[in-house]
C-alpha positions in Angstrom: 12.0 8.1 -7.2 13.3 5.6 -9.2 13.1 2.8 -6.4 9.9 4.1 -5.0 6.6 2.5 -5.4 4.0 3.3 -8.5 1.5 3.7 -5.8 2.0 3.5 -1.9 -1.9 4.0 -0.5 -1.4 3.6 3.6 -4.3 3.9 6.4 -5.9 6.5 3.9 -9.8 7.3 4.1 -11.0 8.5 1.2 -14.6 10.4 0.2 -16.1 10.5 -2.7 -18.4 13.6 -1.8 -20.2 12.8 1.0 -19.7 9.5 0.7 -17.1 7.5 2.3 -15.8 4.9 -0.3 -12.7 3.4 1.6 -11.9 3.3 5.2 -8.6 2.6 6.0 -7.3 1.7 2.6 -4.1 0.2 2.0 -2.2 -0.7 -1.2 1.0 -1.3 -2.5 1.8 -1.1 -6.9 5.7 -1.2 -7.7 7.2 0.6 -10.4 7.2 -1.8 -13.4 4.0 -4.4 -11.7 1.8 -4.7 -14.3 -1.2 -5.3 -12.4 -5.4 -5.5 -12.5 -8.0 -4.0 -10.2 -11.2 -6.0 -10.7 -14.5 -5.0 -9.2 -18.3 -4.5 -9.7 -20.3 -0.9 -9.9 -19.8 0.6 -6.9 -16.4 -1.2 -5.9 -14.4 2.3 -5.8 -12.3 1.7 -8.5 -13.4 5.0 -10.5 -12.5 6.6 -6.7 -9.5 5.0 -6.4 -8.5 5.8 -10.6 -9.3 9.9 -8.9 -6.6 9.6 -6.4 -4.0 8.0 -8.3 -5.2 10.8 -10.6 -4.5 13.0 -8.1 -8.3 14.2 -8.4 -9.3 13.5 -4.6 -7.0 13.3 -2.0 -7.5 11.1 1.2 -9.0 12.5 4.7 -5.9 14.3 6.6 -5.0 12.0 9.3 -1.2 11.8 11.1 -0.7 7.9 9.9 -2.7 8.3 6.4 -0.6 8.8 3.2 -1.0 8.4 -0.4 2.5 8.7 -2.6 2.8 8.5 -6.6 6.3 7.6 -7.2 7.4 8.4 -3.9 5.5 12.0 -3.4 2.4 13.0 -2.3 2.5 16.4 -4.0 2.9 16.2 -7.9 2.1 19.1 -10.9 0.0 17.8 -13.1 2.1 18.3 -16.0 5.1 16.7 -14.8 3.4 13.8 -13.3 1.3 12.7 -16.9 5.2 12.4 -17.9 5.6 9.2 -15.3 1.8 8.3 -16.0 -0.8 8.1 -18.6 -4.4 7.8 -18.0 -6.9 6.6 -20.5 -11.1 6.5 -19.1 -14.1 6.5 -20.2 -14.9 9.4 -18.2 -12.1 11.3 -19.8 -13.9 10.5 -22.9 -17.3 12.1 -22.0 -15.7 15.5 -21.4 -15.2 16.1 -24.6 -17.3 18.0 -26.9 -18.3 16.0 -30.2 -17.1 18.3 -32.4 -13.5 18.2 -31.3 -11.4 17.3 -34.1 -9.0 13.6 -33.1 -5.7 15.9 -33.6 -7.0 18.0 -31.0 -7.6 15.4 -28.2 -4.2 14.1 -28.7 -2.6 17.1 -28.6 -4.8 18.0 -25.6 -2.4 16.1 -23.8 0.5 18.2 -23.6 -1.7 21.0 -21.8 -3.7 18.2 -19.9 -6.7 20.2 -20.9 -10.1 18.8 -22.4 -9.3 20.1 -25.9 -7.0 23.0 -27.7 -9.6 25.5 -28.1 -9.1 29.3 -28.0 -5.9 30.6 -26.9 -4.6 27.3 -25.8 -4.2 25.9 -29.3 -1.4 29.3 -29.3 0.7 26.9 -26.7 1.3 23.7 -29.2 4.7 23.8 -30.6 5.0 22.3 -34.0 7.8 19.6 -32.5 4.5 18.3 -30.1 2.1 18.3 -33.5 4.6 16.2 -35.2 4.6 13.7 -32.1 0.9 13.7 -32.0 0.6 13.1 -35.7 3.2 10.3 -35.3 1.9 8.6 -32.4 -1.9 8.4 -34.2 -0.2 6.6 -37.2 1.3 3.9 -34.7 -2.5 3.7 -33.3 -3.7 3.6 -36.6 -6.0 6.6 -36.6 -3.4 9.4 -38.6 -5.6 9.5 -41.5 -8.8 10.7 -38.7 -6.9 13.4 -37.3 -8.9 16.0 -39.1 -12.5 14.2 -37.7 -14.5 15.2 -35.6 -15.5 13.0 -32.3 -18.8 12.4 -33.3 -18.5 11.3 -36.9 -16.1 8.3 -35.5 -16.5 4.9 -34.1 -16.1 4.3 -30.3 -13.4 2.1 -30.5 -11.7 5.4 -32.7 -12.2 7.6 -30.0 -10.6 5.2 -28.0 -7.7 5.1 -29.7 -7.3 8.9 -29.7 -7.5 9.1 -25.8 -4.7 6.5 -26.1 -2.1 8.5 -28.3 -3.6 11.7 -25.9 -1.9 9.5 -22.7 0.9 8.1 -24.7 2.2 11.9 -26.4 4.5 12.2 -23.4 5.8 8.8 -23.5 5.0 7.7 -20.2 6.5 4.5 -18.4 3.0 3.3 -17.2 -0.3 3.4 -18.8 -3.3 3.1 -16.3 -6.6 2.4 -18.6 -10.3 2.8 -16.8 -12.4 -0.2 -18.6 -11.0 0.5 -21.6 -13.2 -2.1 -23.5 -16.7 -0.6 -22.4 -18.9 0.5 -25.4 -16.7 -1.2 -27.5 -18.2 -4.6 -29.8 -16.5 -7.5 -30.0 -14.1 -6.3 -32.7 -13.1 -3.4 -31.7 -12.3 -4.8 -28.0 -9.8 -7.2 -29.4 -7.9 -4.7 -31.4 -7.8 -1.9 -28.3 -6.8 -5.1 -26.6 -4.0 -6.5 -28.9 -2.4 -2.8 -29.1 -2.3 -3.0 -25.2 -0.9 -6.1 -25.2 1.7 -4.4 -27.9 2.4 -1.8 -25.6 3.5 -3.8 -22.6 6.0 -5.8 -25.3 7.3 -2.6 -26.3 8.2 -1.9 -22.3 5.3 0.1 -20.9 4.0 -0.9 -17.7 0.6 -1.2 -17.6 -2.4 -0.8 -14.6 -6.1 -2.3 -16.0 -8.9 -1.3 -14.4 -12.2 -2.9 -15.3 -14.9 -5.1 -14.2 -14.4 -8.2 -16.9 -11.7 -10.8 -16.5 -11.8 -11.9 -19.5 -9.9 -8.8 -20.8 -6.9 -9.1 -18.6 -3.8 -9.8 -20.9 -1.2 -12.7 -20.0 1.1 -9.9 -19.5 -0.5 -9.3 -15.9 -0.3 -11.4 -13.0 -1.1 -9.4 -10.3 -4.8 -9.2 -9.1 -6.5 -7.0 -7.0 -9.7 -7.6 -6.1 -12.4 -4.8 -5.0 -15.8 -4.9 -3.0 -17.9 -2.0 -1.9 -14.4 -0.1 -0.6 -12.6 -3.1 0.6 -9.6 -5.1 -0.8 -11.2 -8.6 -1.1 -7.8 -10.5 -2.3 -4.6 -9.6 -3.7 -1.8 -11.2 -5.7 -0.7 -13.4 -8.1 -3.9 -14.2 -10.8 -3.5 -18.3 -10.2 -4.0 -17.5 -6.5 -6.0 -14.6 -6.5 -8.5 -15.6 -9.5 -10.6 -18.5 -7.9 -14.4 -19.2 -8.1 -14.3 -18.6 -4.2 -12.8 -15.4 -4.6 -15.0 -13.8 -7.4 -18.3 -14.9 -5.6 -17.5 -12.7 -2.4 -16.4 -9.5 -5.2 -19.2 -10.0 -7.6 -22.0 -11.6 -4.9 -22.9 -14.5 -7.8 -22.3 -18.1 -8.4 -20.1 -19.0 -11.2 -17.8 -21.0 -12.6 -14.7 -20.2 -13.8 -12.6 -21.6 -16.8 -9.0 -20.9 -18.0 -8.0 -20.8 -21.7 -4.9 -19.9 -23.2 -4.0 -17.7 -20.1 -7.3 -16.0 -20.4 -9.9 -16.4 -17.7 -13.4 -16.7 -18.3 -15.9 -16.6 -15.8 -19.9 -17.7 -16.5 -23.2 -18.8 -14.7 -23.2 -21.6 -12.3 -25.0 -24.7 -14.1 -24.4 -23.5 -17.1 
């Protein structure tokens, strides 16, 4: 494992449903690659986010794989060990009167919640590391609130100290910006960016380029179930390049290691 590829997607056909949302699919993520997926609605990053997740599983075929970490079987448990996954969707399955201790401690049980008998299964050393790792995200002092009486950009936050209570090497967020104002995306934003200092590998997934850190240089680029272009972001991040994934003229500018893209004649 410890040579194998994050992610090592070959030949695989995948369905989301009835639907097929890749054909074929092949991709490649080494351990320690921080790296962005970039796509519109529709792209199949949320499908692709489900088999990394280990949520869906590719069409059985005898030269079709998909291995996390060098397996294509994993529990559940020990896998959110290797990798943390923070998503909007993940969000929504919560109920709004879940207090903020109990989605972070959720994590440990990889459960929606500690309700009933579960809450029975959390030690106290895992409510100490819960409590610890909501003070490094700065929401300790909301761990007795409930969901719905905090911001967005606070529940955020929580599903973050959820993925990060095991202490795994690579964080994969889902648009982690969306819902968030302009505020509150660029401290989610800088506490990534901390992360990644402080050694964690990270995987974005999200729709705006402007939100991919300085940190990442590899691209990937996403279109209706099809890798458009992949590699390094001077390469990959062209005006060329985002037309054909996003299907509109534009014009792209590059500050401070940030990319920004906006309307053609502008």
């Amino acid at each position: 494992m410890p040579d194998a590829p994050l992610i090592d997607i070959r030949n695989a056909t995948i369905y989301r449903g009835s639907t097929r949302v890749f054909d074929a699919l092949t991709l490649r993520i080494a351990q320690h690659e921080p790296a962005a997926i970039l796509g519109p609605n529709g792209s199949g990053k949320t499908t692709l986010l489900k088999v990394i997740n280990r949520e869906l599983y590719p069409q059985q075929k005898v030269d079709a794989s998909v291995r996390i970490l060098g397996r294509e079987t994993w529990n559940v448990w020990e896998l959110r060990s290797h990798i943390g996954i923070v998503s909007h969707d993940l969000q929504a399955r919560y109920r709004s009167k879940t207090t903020a201790l109990d989605v972070v401690l959720s994590g440990f049980l990889s459960s929606i919640g500690v309700h009933g008998s579960l809450a029975g299964r959390i030690s106290p050393a895992q409510r100490t590391t819960a409590e610890a790792v909501m003070c490094a995200l700065g929401v300790g002092e909301l761990a007795g609130s409930e969901l719905r009486k905090m911001s967005t950009g606070q529940q955020r936050r929580c599903l973050l100290a959820r993925a990060l209570v095991h202490d795994p090497d690579t964080l994969i967020l889902d648009e982690p910006t969306a819902g968030l104002d302009l505020a509150a995306s660029f401290d989610y934003l800088a506490r990534i960016r901390t992360l990644t200092r402080e050694g964690k590998n990270i995987v974005l997934v999200t729709h705006l380029i402007n939100e991919i850190p300085a940190e990442i240089d590899r691209i990937i680029l996403l279109r209706e179930g099809r890798i458009v272009a992949d590699g390094c972001k001077d390469e990959v991040l062209t005006e060329q390049n985002l037309r054909r994934t996003y299907g509109v003229d534009l014009r792209l500018a590059k500050v401070d290691n940030y990319y920004l893209a906006y309307p053609a004649g502008s």
